[in-house]
C-alpha positions as CSV (number, residue, x, y, z in Angstrom):
1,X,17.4,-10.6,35.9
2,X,15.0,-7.3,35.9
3,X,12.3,-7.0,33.2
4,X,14.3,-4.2,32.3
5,X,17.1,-5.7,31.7
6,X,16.2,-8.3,30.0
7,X,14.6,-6.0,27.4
8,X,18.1,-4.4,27.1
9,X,19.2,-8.1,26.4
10,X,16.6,-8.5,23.3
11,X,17.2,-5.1,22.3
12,X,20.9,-5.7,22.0
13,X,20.0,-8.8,20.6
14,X,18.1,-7.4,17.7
15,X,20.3,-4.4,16.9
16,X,23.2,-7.1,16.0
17,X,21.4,-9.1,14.1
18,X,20.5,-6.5,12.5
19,X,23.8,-5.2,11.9
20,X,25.1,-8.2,10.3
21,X,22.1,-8.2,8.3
22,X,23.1,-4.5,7.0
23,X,26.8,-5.4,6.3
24,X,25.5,-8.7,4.6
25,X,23.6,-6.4,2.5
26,X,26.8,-3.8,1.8
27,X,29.1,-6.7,0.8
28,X,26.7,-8.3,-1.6
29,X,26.0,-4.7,-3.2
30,X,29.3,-4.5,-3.6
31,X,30.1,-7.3,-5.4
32,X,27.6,-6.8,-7.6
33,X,28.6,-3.4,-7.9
34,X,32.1,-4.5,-8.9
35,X,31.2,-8.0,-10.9
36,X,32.5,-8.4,-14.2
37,X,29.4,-7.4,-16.7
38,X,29.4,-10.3,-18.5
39,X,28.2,-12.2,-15.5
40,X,25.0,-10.6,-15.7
41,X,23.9,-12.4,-19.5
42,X,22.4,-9.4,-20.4
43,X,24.4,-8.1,-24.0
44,X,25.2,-4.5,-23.8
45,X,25.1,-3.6,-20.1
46,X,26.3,-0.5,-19.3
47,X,28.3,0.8,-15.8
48,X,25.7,2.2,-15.0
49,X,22.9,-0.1,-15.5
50,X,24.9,-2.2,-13.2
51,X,24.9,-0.1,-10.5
52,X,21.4,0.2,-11.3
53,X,20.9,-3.8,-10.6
54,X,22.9,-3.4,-7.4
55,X,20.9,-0.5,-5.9
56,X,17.8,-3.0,-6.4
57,X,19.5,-6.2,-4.8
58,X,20.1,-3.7,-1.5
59,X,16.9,-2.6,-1.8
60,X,15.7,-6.1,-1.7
61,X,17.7,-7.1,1.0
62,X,17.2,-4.3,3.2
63,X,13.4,-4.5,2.6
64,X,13.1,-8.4,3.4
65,X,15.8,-8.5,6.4
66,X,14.6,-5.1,8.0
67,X,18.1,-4.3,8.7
68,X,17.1,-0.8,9.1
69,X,13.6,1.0,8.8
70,X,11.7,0.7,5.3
71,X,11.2,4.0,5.1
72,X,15.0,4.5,5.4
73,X,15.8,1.8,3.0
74,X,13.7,4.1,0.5
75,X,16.2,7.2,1.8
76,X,19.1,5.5,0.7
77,X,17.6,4.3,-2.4
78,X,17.5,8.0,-3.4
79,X,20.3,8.3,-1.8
80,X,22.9,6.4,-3.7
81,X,21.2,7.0,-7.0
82,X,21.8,10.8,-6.6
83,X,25.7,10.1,-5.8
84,X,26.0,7.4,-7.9
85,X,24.3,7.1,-10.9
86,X,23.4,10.6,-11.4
87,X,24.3,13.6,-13.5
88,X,25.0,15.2,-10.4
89,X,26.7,12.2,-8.8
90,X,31.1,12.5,-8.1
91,X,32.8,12.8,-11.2
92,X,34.8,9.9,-10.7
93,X,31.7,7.8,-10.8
94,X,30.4,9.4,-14.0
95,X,33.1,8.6,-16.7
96,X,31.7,9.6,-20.6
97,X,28.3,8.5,-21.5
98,X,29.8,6.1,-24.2
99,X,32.0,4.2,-21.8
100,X,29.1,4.5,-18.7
101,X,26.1,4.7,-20.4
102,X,23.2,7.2,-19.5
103,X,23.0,8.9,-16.4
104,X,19.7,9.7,-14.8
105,X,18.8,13.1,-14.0
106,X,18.8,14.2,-10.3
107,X,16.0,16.5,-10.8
108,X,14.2,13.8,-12.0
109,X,15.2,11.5,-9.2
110,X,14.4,14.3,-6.3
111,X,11.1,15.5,-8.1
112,X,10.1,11.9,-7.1
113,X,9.1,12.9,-3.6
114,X,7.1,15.6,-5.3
115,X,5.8,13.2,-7.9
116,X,1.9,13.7,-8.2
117,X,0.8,10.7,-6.9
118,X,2.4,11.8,-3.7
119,X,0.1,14.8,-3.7
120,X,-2.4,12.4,-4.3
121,X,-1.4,10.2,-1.4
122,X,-1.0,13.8,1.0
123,X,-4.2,15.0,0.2
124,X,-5.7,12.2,1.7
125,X,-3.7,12.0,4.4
126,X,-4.8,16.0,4.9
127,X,-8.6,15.0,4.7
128,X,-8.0,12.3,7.6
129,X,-6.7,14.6,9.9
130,X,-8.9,17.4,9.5
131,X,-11.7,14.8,9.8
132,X,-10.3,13.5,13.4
133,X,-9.9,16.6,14.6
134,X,-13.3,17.8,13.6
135,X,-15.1,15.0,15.0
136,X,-16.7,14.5,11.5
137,X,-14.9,10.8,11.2
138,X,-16.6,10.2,15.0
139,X,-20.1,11.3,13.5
140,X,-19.8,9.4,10.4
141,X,-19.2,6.2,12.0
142,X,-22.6,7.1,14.5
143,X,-24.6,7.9,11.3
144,X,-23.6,4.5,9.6
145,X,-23.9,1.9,12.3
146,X,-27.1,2.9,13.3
147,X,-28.6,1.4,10.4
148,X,-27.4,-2.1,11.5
149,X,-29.2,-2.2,14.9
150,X,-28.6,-4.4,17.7
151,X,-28.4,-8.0,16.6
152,X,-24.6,-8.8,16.8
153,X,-24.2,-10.8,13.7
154,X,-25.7,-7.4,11.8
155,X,-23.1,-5.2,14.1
156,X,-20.2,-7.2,13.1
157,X,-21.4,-6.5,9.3
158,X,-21.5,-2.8,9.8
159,X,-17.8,-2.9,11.2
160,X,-17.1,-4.8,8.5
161,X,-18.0,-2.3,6.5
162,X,-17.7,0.5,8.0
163,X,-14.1,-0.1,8.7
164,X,-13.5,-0.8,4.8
165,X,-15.1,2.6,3.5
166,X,-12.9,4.5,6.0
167,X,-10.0,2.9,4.7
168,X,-10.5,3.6,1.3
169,X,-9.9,7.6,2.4
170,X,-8.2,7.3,5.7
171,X,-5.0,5.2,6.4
172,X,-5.3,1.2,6.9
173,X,-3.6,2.0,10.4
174,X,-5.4,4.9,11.4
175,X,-8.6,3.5,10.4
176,X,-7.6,0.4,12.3
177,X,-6.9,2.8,15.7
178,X,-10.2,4.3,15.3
179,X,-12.3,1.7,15.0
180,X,-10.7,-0.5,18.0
181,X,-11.5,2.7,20.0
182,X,-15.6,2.1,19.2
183,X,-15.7,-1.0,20.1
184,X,-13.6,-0.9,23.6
185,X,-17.5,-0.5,25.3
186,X,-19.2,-2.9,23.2
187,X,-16.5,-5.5,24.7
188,X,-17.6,-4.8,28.2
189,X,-20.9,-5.6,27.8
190,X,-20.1,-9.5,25.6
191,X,-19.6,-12.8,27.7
192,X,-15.7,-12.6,28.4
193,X,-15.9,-16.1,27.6
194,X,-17.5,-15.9,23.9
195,X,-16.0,-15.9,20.6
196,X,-17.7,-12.8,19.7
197,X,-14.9,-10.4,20.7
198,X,-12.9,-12.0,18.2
199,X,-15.2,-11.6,15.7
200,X,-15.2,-8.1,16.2
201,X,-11.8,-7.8,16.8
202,X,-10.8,-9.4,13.7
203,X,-13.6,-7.0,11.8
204,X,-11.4,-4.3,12.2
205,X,-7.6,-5.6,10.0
206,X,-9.9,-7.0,8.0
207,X,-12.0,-4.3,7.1
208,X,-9.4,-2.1,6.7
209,X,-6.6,-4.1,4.3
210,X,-10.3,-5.5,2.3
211,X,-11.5,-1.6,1.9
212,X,-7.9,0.0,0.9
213,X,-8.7,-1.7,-2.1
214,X,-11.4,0.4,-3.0
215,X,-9.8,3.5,-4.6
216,X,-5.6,4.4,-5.6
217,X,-5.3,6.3,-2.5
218,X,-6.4,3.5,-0.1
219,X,-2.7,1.7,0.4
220,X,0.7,2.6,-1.2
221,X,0.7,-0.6,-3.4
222,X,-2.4,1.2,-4.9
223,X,-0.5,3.9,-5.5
224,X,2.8,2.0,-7.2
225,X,0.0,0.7,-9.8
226,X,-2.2,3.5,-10.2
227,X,1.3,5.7,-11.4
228,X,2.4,3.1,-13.6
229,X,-0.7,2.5,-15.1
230,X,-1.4,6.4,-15.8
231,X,2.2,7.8,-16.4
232,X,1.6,9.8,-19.5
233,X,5.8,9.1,-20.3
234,X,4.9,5.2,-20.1
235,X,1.7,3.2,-19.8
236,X,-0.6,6.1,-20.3
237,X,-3.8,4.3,-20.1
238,X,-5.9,7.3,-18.7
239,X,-7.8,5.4,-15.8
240,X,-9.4,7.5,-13.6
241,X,-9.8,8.2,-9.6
242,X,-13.6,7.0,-10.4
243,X,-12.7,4.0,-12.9
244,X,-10.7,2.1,-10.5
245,X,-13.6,2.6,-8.1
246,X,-16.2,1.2,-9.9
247,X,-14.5,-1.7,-10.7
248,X,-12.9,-1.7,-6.7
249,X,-15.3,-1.1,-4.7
250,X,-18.0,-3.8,-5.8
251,X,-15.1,-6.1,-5.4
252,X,-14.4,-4.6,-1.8
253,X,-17.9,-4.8,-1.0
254,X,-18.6,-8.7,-1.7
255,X,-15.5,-9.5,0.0
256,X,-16.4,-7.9,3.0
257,X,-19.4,-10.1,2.6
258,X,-17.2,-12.9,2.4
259,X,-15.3,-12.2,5.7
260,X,-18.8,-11.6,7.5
261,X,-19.8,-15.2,6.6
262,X,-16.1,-17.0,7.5
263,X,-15.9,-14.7,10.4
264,X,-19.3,-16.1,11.7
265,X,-18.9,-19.2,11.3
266,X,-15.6,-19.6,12.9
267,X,-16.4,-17.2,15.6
268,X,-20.1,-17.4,16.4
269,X,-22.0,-14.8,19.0
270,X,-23.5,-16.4,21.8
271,X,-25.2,-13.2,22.8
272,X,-27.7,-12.3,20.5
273,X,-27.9,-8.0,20.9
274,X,-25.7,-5.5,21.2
275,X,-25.8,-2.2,22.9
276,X,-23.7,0.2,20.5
277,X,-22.9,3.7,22.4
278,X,-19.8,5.3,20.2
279,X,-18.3,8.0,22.3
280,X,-17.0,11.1,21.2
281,X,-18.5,14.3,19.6
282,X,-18.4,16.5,16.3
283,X,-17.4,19.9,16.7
284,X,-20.1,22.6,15.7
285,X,-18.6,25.2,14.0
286,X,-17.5,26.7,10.8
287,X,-14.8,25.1,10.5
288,X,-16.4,21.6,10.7
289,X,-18.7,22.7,7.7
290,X,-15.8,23.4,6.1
291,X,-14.3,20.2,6.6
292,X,-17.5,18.4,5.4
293,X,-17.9,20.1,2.4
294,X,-14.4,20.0,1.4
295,X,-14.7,16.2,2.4
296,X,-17.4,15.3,-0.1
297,X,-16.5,17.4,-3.1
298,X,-13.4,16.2,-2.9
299,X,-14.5,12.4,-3.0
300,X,-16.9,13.7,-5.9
301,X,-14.5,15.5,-7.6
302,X,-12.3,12.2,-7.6
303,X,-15.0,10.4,-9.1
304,X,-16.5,12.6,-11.6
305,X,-13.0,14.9,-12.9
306,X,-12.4,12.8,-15.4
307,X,-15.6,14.1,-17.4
308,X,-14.8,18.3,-15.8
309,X,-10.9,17.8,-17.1
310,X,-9.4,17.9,-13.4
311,X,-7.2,14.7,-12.8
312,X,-7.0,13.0,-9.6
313,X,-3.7,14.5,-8.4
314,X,-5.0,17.9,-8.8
315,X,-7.9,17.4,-6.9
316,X,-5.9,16.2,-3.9
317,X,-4.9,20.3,-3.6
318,X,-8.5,21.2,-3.5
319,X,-8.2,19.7,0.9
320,X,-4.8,20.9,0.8
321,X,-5.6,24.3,-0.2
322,X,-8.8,24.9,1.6
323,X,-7.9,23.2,4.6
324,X,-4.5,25.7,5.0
325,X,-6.4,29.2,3.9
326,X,-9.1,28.3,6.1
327,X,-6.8,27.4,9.4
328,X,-8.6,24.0,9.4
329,X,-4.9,22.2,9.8
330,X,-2.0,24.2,11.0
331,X,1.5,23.6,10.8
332,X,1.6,21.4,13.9
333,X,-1.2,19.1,12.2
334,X,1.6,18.6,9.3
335,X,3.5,16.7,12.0
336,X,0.8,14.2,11.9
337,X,1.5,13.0,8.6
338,X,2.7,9.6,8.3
339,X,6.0,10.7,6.3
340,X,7.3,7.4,6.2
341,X,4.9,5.9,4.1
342,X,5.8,8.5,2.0
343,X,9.2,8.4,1.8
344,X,8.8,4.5,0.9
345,X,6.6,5.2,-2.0
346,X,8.9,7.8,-3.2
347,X,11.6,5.4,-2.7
348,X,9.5,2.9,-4.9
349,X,9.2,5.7,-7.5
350,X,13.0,6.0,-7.4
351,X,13.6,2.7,-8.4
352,X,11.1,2.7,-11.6
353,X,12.6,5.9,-12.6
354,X,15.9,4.3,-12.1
355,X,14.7,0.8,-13.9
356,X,13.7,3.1,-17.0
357,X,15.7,5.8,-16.8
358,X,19.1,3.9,-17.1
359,X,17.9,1.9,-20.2
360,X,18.0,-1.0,-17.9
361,X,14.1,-2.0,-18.3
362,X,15.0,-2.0,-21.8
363,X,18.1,-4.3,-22.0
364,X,16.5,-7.2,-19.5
365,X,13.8,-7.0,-22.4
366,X,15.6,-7.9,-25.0
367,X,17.9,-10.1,-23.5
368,X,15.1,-12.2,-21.4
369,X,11.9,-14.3,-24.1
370,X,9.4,-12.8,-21.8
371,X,7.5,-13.0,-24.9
372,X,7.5,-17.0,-24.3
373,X,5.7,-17.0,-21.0
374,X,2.3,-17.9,-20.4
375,X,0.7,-14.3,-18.9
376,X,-1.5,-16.7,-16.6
377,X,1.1,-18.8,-15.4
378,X,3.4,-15.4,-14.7
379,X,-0.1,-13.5,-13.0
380,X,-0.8,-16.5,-10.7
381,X,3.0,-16.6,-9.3
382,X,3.5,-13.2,-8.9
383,X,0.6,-12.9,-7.2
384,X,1.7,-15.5,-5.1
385,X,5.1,-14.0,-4.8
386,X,3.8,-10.6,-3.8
387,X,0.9,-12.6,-1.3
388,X,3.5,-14.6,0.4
389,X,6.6,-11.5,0.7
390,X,3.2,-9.1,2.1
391,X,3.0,-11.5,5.2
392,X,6.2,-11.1,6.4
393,X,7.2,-7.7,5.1
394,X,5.7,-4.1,4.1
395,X,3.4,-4.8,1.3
396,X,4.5,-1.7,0.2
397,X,7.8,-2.7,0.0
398,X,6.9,-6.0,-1.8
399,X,4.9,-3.8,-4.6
400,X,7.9,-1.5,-4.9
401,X,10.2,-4.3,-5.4
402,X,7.6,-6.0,-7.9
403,X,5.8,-3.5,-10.1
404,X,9.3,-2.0,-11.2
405,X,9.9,-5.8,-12.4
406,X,6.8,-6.8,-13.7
407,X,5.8,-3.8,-15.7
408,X,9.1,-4.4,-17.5
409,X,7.8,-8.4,-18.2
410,X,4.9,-6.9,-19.0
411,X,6.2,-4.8,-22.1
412,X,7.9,-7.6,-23.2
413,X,5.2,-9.6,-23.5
414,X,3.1,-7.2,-25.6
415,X,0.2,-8.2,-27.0
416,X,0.1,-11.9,-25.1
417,X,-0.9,-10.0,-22.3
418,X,-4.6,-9.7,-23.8
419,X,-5.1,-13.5,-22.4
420,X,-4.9,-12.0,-19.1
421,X,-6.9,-8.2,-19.9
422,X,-4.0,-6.5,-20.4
423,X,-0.7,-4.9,-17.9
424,X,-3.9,-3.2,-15.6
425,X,-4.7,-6.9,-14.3
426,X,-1.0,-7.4,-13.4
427,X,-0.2,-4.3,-11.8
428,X,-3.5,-3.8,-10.2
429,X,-3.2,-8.0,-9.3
430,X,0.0,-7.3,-7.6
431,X,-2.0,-4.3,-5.1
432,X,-4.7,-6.8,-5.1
433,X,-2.3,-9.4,-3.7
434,X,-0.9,-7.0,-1.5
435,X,-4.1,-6.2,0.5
436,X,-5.0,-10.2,0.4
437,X,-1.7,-10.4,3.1
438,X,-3.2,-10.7,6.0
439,X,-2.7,-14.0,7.6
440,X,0.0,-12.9,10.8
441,X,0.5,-10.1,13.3
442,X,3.2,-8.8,11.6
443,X,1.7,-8.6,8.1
444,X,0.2,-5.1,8.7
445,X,-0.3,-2.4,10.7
446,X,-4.0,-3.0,11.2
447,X,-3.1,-6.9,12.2
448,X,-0.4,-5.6,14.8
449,X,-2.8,-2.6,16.1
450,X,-5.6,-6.0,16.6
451,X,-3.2,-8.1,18.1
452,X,-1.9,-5.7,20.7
453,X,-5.5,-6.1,22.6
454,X,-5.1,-9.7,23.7
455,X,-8.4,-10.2,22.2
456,X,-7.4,-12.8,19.3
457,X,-4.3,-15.6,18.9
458,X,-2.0,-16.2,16.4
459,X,-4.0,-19.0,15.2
460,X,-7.4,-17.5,14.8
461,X,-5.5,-14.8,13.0
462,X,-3.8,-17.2,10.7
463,X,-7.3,-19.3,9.9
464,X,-9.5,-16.2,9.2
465,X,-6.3,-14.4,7.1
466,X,-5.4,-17.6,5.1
467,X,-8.9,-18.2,4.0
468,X,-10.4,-14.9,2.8
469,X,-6.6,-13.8,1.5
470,X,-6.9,-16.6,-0.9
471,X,-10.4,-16.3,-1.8
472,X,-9.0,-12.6,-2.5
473,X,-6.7,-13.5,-4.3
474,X,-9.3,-15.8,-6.9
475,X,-12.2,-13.8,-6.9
476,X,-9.9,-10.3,-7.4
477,X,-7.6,-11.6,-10.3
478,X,-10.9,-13.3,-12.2
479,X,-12.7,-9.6,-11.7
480,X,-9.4,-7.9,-12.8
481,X,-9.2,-10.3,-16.2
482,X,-13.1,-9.9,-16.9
483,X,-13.0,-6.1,-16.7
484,X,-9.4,-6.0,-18.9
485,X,-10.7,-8.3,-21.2
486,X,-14.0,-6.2,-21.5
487,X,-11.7,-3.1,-22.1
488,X,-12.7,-1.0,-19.4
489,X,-9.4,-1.2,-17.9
């Protein structure tokens, strides 16, 4: 049997399994589409609220099983709640509002992809690309690891952290991409034989799912929290671009320190020096100073708005804008953007809106004594929850299937919740948890992109993931309870 075709084999393989995973998934919506309502426990469910619970099961399913892509999962999310439990959905399917109960509005559900937070999430996406192609990103990451010298143990530090504050501005994955590139001489010139090139292989997943993190535009679970938390329709709590980084970023910042110290001691150097020599070039021209400026008052406009008036989301125009008068990114640089990411937090919006929006979040409320729960006991296994789901599926997946859930536990526990700081240490503890996923190849993007270089096993992977994941996990949700309990959350 050819290579070739035995690839056709797997490939076959998969697309079956995957198949029966996806009717799975369509017969157990239905049946919960179709269950009587008194099954559910829950006293005054409505049709639609039902539907609602269905729509969330399928997205479960189809998230965990992968049965199709998780950015499509999010499409047909939006999808079925337009035809289906919209005011703009069959007619058939809409009944009266007494007999149904309240529809949610399909302006409301489309404007989701449009939702400011996605602006927020596009404008960085605009500022990485118009960095790469500038060479600006290639210039920065000269500037900063010259500062770290030639001893290895100090180069594997300023990858460490280099790699982090990219990724708090620039996609995990594309962050990952870049910084593998760097370091393809630095390989040539270690013993082939040392565990060094693992230690700087591993630098790079690290460093970037440690540093998104650092501000609510750094991964999409950042994002799910950062809305909930700011919604001026729900939560409200006013926390700004340049709050959640100074709370964030000392916490990405110690960690990083953290995975230096586990990364040299399981993987010591056994040459002493590195030469460094970063190839590539910034471009020097107008549009370059364009770039820079526009990059840094954007990042200081982020931090500071809160005190000029300008929220984060607006700010995310000012690259947008700029970038698009000035001809810095064209409409073929547009293709660049990673839309799927997009469409899955969208989706995830979709199903809050939905949660809410339907009365749902409001029933499972009342008809569940979240008031009776210990918030510790609820923090530490959803954390866990979200930790363990984040190594085997999208963590953003796992914080749009969780956040929905937990900021409804969360208002039902009211005031309880000050044991813990407040609903900003469980939402922001479930992005936390998110990022502290780390421990396989297929965890994310960052792990895959350092695992496709043959550089590292499974097992090394595991050890160095499991370790500073968990210590993530502690040292993150003690910071998160200190700072809500000291009210600056």
């Amino acid at each position: 049997m050819t290579k070739e075709t035995e690839q056709n084999v797997v490939t076959g393989h998969l697309d079956k399994k995957k198949l029966i995973w996806f009717l799975i998934t369509a017969l157990v919506t239905l049946i919960i589409w179709n269950l009587p309502s008194a099954c559910f426990g829950i006293a005054g469910l409505t049709v639609v609220q039902q539907r609602v619970i269905a729509i969330f099961v399928m997205a479960v399913m189809l998230w965990i099983t992968e049965a199709i892509p998780a950015w499509a999962t999010s499409i047909a999310i939006i999808f079925v709640l337009l035809f289906c439990v919209s005011d703009s959905s069959f007619n058939f399917l809409q009944g009266n509002e007494g007999q149904y109960g309240q529809l949610l509005d399909s302006v409301g559900i489309m404007a989701c992809f449009a939702d400011p937070t996605i602006i927020l999430f596009l404008g960085g996406f605009i500022l990485a690309i118009a960095a790469t192609k500038s060479g600006l990103d290639v210039w920065m990451a000269k500037t900063l690891i010259k500062p770290f010298g030639k001893k290895s143990e100090n180069v594997l530090l300023g990858f460490l952290l280099i790699t982090g504050t990219f990724s708090m501005f620039i996609s995990n994955t594309a962050t990952a991409a870049m910084m593998l590139t760097f370091l393809t001489p630095v390989f040539k010139a270690l013993p082939a034989n040392g565990k060094g090139r693992i230690a700087l292989t591993m630098s790079i997943p690290i460093g970037a799912n440690l540093g998104g993190m650092g501000t609510p535009i750094g991964t999409p679970p950042n994002a799910f929290a950062y809305k909930v938390l700011i919604d001026p329709a729900g939560l409200n709590m006013q926390i700004s671009f340049g709050q959640w980084m100074l709370i964030m970023v000392p916490l990405v910042i110690v960690l990083l320190f953290i995975a230096w110290v586990v990364l040299k001691k399981f993987f010591p150097f056994t040459q002493k020096t590195i030469e460094l020599n970063i190839q590539g070039d910034m471009s020097h021209n107008w549009r370059t100073a364009v770039v820079g400026i526009t990059f840094a008052l954007t990042i200081l406009l982020w931090i500071v708005g809160k005190y000029v008036g300008v929220n984060s989301n607006t700010v995310a125009m000012l690259p947008i804008a700029i970038f698009a008068i000035t001809g810095v990114i064209t409409a073929k640089d547009l293709q660049k953007i990673d839309w799927g990411v997009i469409w899955m937090v969208a989706g995830g919006f979709a199903l809050g809106l939905a949660l809410n929006g339907t009365g749902l979040a409001k029933v499972a409320i009342q008809a569940i004594p979240f008031g009776d729960w210990s918030p510790i006991v609820i923090l530490i296994i959803a954390g866990l929850v979200c930790y363990f789901l984040s190594n085997f599926i999208s963590n953003t997946a796992t914080a749009a299937l969780m956040i929905p859930i937990l900021t409804v536990v969360c208002e039902g526990m009211g005031d309880k919740l000050s044991v813990i700081g407040g609903t900003s240490t469980m939402l922001i503890g479930i992005a936390v948890a998110a990022s502290a996923a780390m421990t396989l190849p297929i965890s994310t993007p960052p792990n895959a992109i350092a695992y496709s270089t043959g550089l590292i096993d499974q097992k090394d992977m595991a050890k160095t993931g499991v370790i500073v994941g968990f210590l993530t996990l502690i040292i993150g949700f003690v910071l998160l309870i200190v700072v809500g309990k000291a009210g600056i959350f």
